[in-house]
N, C-alpha and C positions, 0 to 999 in steps of 0.2 A: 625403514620404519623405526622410528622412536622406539625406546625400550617400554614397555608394558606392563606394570607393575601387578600379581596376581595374589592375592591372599585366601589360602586355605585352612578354614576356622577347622579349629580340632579340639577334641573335650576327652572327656575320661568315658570309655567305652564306644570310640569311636572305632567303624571300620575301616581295616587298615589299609585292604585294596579301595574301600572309596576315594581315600585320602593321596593313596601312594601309585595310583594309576593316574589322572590327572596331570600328577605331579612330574610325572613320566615323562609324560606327552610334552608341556610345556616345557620342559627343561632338556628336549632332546638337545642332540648335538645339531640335527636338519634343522633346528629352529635358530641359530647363528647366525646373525648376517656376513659377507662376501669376508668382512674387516677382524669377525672374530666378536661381533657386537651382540651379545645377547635378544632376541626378540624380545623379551620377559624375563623377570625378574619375581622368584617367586618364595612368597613369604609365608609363615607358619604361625595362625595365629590362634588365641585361645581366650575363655572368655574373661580368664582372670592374670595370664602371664605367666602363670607356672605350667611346668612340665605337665603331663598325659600321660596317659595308656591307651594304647588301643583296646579292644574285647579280645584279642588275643594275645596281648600281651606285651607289644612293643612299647616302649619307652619314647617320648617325645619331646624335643624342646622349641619352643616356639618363640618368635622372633621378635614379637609384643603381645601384650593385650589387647581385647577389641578396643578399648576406648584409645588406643597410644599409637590405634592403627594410623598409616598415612593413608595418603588419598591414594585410592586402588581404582583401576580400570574394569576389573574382573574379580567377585568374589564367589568364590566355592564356598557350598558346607556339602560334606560328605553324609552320610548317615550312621547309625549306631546302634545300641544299647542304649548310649546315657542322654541319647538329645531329648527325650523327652522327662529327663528330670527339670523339675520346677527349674533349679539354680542355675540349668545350663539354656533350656525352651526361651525361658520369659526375658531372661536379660539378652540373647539371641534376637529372637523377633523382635524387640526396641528398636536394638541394633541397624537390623537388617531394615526397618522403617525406615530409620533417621537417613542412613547411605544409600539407599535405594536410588534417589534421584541426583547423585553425584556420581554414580558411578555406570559404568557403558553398559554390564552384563552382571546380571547375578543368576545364581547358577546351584541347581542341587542336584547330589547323586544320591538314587536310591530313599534312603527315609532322611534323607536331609531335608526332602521336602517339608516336614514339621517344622522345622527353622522357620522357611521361607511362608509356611501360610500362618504361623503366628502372629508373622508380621499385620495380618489384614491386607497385603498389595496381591495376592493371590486370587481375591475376591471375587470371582468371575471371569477369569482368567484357567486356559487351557493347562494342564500341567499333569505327569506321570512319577509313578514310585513304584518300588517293585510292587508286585501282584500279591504277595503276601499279607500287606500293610496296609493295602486301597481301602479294603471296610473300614479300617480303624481312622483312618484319616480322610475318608468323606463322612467316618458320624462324628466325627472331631469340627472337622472345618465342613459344615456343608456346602458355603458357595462358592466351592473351588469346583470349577470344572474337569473332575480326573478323567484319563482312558489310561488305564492300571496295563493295555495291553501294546503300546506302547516303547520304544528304544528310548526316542528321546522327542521332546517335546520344543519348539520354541513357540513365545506371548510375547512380543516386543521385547523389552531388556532381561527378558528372565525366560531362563532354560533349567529345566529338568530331565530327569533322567531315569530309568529303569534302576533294577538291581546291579548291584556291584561292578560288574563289568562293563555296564551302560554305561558306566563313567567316563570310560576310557572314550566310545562311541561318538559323545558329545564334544569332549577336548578334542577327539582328531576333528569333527565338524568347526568346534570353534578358532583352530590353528587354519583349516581350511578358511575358514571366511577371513584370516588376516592374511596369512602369508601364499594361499594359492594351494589347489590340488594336488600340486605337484611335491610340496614339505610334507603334507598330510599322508601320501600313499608314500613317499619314505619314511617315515615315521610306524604306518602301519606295519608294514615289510620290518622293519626292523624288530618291532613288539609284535611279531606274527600273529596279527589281527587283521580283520575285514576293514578295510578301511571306510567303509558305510556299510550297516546292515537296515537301509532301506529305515534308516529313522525318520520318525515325525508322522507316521500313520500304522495303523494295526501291523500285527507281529505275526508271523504265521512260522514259526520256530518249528518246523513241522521236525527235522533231521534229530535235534532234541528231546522234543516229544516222544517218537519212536524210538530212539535209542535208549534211552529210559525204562521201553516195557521190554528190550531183547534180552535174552539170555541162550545158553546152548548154542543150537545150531545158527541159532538166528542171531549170536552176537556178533561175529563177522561178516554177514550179508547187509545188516545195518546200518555198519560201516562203510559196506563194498558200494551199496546201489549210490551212496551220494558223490563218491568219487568217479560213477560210470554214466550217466544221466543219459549220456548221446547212444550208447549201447542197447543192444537188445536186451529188453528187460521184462519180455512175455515170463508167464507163470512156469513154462515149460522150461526156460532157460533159467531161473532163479529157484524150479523145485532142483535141477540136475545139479548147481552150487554147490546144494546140501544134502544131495545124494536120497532123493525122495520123490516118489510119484507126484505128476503136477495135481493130482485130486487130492491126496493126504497132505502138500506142501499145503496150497490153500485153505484147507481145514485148517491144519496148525498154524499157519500165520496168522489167519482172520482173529484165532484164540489169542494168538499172544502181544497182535498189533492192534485188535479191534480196527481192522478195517482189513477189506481183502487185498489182496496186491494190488491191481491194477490202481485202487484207491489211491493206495498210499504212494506207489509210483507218479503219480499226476499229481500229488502233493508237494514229492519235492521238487520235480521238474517247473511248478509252479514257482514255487521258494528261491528256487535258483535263479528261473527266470528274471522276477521279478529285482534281486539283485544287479544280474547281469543287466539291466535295461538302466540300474539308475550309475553303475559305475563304465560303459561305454557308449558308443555312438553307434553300436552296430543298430542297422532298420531291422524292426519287432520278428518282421521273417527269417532273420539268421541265427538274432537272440533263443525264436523259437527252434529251430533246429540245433544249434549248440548242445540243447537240454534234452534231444532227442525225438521234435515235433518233425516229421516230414511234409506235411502241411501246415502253412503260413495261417488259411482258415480256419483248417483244428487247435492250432494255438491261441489265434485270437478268439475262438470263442469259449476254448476251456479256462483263458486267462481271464476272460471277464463275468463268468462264470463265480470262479473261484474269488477275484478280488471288485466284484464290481463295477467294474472300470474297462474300458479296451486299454491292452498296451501302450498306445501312444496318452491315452487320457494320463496314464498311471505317470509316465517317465514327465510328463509336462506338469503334475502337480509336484512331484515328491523329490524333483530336481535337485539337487543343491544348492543353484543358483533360486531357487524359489523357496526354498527352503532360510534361507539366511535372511529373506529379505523380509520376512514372514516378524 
């Protein structure tokens, strides 16, 4: 494969993991061809040519200005703080108009998305930004089609992306549609990441979500249950954990997880599921026992339950291979 040319636009109050995850990815060593040939080639751009900061602090120097850019295959804008000052937004969206249609992919992470709908090419068009930012940028740009809830989104040439981390998510998806499966899960392994977390449709972050409200006794169980999925994980066996009658356990977890065990167990069993079906080939009845279902038809109907879908619906939409072509 030709080398790749990738420009990541950067301003003053940009963030830094938007910027520097991406950056990662594309620039692994698993992205070399056999010869030592770089896949990509990746440049540092800015809207006027001078140095940056990020919002925490980092210092930047970037490789041109937008206007002095060359022709790029793939352009990033991260998001920030400063992308929506007037001097950085408006001469940005121009921009991003004018190269739009020369270029293969453009691409935001996070509230980069305000670049990309300044432009007006967002216009109806599917597109995600962290969950934070959704109000302020569907009452900013109404006719962009958001789901704030979301990893990562593809609309034909233009890809977005959740919060901060989502970034990384998309880059391994985008390396994956050039270079093959096989660079992308080295890559992830490397940068000890998921190498897909089930992007391109609703997010069910359930392991987050709950470890979020543990504390005390229930900050190690928190932990424990997403590492044990195929385990007995009746009420009886997760009160004796924490050393507490199965009646008082469920009292206090209901208090501090709002939801009772058994809930929130088939939450992440779900979560999990649903990953394991889009990163292997095992058939829905083994994926479900993996996670701890002893029956093939209690899985598929808590899985379609939960996501609408049966198993095999879910793995044939949100494929990879259907996902890229999207």
């Amino acid at each position: 494969m030709a080398t790749k040319t990738v420009g990541i636009i950067g301003y003053e109050g940009v963030n830094a993991l938007d910027f520097t995850g991406p950056h990662e990815v594309f620039t692994s060593s698993y992205t070399h061809g056999a010869d030592g040939t770089p896949s990509y080639r990746v440049l540092f751009l800015s809207p006027d040519g001078r140095p940056f900061r990020s919002r925490s602090g980092l210092l930047m120097t970037p490789d041109a200005a937008l206007t002095d850019a060359p022709s790029l295959d793939t352009v990033i804008v991260p998001g920030g703080t400063g992308i929506r000052a007037p001097e950085v937004l408006e001469p940005l969206g121009a921009w991003v108009r004018e190269r739009a249609g020369s270029t293969r992919r453009v691409v935001s992470v996070c509230t980069g998305l305000f670049g990309l709908a300044e432009s007006g090419l967002m216009d109806g068009r599917r597109c995600t930004t962290h969950w934070g930012y959704a109000d302020e940028l569907k009452a900013r740009y109404p006719a962009i089609v958001l789901d704030p809830d979301a990893i990562f989104v593809r609309d034909g040439a233009f890809a977005t992306s959740g919060g901060v981390t989502a970034g990384i998510d998309l880059a391994l998806a985008l390396v994956e549609e050039d270079l093959g499966p096989s660079v992308a899960l080295a890559i992830a392994r490397m940068l000890v990441v998921y190498v897909r977390r089930s992007g391109g449709q609703r997010q069910y972050s359930e392991p987050l979500r709950f470890q979020a409200r543990a504390a005390g006794r229930f900050a190690d169980l928190a932990a424990w249950i997403p590492a044990n999925l195929a385990a007995d994980l009746s009420v009886e066996t997760l009160a004796a954990r924490v050393n507490c009658s199965p009646r008082h356990f469920a009292r206090l977890f209901k208090e501090a997880f709002g939801a009772a065990p058994g809930e929130y167990v088939e939450a992440l069993r779900l979560a999990e599921a649903a990953e394991r079906l889009l990163s292997s080939d095992l058939p829905a009845d083994r994926v479900g026992g993996s996670v701890g279902y002893a029956s093939g038809d209690v899985f598929r109907r808590a899985f379609e339950r939960r996501f609408g879908v049966p198993p095999s619906a879910y793995r044939a939409r949100f494929s990879s291979a259907v996902l890229a072509a999207e």
